[in-house]
PLY file of the C-alpha trace (Angstrom):
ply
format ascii 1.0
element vertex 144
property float x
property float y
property float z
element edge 143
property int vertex1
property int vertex2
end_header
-2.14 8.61 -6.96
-2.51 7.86 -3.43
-5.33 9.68 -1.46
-5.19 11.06 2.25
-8.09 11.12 4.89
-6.79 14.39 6.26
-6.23 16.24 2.99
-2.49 16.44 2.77
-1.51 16.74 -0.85
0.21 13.40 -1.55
1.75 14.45 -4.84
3.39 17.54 -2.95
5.28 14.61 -0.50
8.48 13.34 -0.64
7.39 9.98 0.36
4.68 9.58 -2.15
6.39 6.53 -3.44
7.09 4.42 -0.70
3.74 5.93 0.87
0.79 3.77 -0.12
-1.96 6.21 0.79
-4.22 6.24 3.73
-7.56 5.45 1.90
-5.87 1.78 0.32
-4.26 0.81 3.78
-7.18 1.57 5.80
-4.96 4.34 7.90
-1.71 2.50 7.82
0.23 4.33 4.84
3.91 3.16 6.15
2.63 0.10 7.99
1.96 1.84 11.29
-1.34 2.92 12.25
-1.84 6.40 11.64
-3.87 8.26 14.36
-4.78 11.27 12.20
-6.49 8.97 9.99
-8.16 7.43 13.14
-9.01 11.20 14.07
-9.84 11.74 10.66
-12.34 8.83 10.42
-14.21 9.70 13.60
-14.42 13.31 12.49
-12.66 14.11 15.88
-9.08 15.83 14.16
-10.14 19.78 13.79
-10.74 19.47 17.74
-7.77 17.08 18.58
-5.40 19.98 16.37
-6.57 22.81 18.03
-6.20 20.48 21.45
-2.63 20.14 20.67
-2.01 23.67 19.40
-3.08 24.86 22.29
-1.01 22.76 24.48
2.45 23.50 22.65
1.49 27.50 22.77
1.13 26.92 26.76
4.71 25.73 26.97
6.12 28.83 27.92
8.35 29.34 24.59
8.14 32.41 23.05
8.11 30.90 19.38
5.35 28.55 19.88
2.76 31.32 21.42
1.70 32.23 17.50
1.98 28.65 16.48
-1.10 27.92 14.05
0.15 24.66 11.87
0.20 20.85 12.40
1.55 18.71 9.80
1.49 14.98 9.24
5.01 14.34 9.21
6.13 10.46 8.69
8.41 9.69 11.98
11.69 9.34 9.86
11.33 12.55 9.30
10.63 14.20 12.62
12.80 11.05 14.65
15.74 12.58 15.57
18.25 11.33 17.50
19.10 13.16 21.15
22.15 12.77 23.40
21.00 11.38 26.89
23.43 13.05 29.98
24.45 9.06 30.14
26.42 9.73 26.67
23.86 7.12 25.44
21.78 8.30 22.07
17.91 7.89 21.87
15.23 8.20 19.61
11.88 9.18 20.65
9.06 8.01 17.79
8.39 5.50 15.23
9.96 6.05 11.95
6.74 4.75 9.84
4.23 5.91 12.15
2.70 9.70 11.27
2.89 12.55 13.99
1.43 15.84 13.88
4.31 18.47 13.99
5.77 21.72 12.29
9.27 23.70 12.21
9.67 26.92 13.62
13.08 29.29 13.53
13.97 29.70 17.61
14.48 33.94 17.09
17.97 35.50 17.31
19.56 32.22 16.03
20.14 29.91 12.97
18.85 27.25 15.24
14.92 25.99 14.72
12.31 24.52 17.02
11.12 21.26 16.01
7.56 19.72 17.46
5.91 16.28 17.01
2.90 14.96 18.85
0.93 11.99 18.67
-2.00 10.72 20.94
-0.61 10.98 24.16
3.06 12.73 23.82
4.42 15.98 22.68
8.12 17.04 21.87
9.86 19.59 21.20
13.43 19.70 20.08
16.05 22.30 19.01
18.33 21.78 16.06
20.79 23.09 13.63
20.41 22.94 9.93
19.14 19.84 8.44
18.56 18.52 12.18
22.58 18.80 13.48
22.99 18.68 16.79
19.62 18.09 18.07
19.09 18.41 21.57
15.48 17.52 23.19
13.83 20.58 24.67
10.85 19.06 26.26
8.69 15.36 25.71
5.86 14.80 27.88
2.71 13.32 28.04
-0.20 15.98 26.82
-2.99 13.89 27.45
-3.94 11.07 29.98
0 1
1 2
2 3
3 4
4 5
5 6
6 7
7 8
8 9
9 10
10 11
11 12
12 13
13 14
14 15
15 16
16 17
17 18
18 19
19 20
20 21
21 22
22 23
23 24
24 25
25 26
26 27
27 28
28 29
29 30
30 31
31 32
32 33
33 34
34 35
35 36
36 37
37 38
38 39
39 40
40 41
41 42
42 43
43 44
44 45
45 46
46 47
47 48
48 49
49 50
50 51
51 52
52 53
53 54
54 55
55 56
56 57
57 58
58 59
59 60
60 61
61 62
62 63
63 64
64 65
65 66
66 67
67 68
68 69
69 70
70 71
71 72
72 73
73 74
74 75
75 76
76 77
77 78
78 79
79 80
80 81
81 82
82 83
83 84
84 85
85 86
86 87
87 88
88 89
89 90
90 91
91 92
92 93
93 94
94 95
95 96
96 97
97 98
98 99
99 100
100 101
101 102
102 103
103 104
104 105
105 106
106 107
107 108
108 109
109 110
110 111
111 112
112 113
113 114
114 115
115 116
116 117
117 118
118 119
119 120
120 121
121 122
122 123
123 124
124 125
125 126
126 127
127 128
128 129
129 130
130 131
131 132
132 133
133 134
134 135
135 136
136 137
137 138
138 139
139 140
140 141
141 142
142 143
């Protein structure tokens, strides 16, 4: 059974096995470094998750103001891919690196807010069901 620093439930995840648990690879479950196990390890991540809570509520859209969940979420998962004005398509994170983020339904719509964060960047993208036509609402940088 692999074991978490930041107490997600590893048996409840869908990656649990090709994940091989935080506490065996030292904070590097997918090969990536995972910065909530950094956070985790210095005791800093209930302050850095309210940090970033706080700075996706001030964004100005209505269905983030109540917004009180952060979940690791492996980049495949949250790395969608957005249409650039060029026609060109991007991709913002790293599929095995681990981002803070959470799903919320955009009101008056069968659309949904997505939002991933790591360190430095936040985004937040709007999709269709099972992420179809995802189009990048907002990515900055949330902390210096």
């Amino acid at each position: 059974m692999n074991k978490s620093f930041c107490g997600a439930d590893c048996a409840k995840c869908n990656n649990n096995m090709t994940c091989k648990g935080c506490l065996s690879t030292g904070g590097k479950p997918f090969g990536e470094p995972c910065f909530v196990a950094k956070l985790c390890q210095e005791e800093n991540y209930e302050f850095f998750r309210e940090e970033l809570l706080t700075a996706f509520r001030a964004l100005g859209i209505e269905e983030l103001k109540n917004l009180n969940r952060l979940y690791p979420l492996k980049g495949s998962f949250v790395n969608l891919e957005y249409p650039l004005p060029s026609g060109q398509r991007i991709k913002l994170w790293k599929d095995d690196g681990i981002y803070l983020g959470n799903q919320i339904a955009k009101d008056g719509s069968d659309r949904c807010y997505g939002i991933a964060a790591d360190e430095n960047y936040l985004a937040v993208s709007e999709y269709g069901e099972n992420g179809a036509d995802a189009r990048l609402v907002m990515f900055k940088r949330w902390r210096p």
